[in-house]
N, C-alpha and C positions, 0 to 999 in steps of 0.2 A: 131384565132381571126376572127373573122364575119365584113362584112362591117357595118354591123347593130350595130355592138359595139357604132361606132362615131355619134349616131344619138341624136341629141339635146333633141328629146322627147324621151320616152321608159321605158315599163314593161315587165321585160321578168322575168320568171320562170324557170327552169331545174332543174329537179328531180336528184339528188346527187350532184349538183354543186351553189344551191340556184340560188340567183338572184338579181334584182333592180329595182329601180323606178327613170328616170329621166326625168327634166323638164330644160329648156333652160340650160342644159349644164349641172346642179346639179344635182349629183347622191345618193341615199342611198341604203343600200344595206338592205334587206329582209330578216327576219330571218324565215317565215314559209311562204308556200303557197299564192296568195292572194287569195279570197274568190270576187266570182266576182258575186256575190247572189244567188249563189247557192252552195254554198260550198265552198271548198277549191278545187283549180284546181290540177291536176298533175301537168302539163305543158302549158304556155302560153309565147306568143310574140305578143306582140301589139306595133306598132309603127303607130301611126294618120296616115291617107290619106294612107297608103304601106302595113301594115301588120297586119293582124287579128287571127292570130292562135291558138287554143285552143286544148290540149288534158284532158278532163275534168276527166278519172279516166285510171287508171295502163288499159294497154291493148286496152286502145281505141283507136282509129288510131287521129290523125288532124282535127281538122273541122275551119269553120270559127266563130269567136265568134259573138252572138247571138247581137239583136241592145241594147237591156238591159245589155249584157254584156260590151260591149263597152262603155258603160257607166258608168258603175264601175269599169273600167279599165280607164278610163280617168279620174274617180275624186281622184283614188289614186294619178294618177302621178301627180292633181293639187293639192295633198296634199304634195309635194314637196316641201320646200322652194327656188323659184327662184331668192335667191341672198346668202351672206355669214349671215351663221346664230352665230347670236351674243353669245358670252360667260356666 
């Protein structure tokens, strides 16, 4: 477990283990890649203001995500519901 697990915002990625999207606390989990406009990433971990990391195809090393990236990585996790979503 990561300390990044417990972070109230966060999209994170990992290629054979999936992944999620959360926003003040709520989580959903991901069933394919996200797509951060440029395609579908390998690998990412975005947490606001601490973490930017992007591995964008099988083989490529880490990089920081791009400022257009960060930004479709932040409007997924606002696409979050930040409260109990009703039945």
């Amino acid at each position: 477990m990561s300390i990044l697990s417990g972070c109230k915002t966060r999209l994170y990625w990992e290629p054979g283990h999936g992944g999620s999207a959360t926003r003040n606390g709520h989580t959903i989990a991901l069933t394919e890649p996200p797509d951060l406009g440029r395609g579908q990433v390998y690998a990412v971990d975005y947490v606001p203001c601490a973490v930017y990391s992007v591995t964008r195809h099988v083989g490529d090393g880490h990089s920081e995500l791009e400022p257009d990236e960060i930004a479709a990585a932040r409007a997924i996790v606002d696409g979050v519901p930040s409260g109990p979503v009703p039945l």
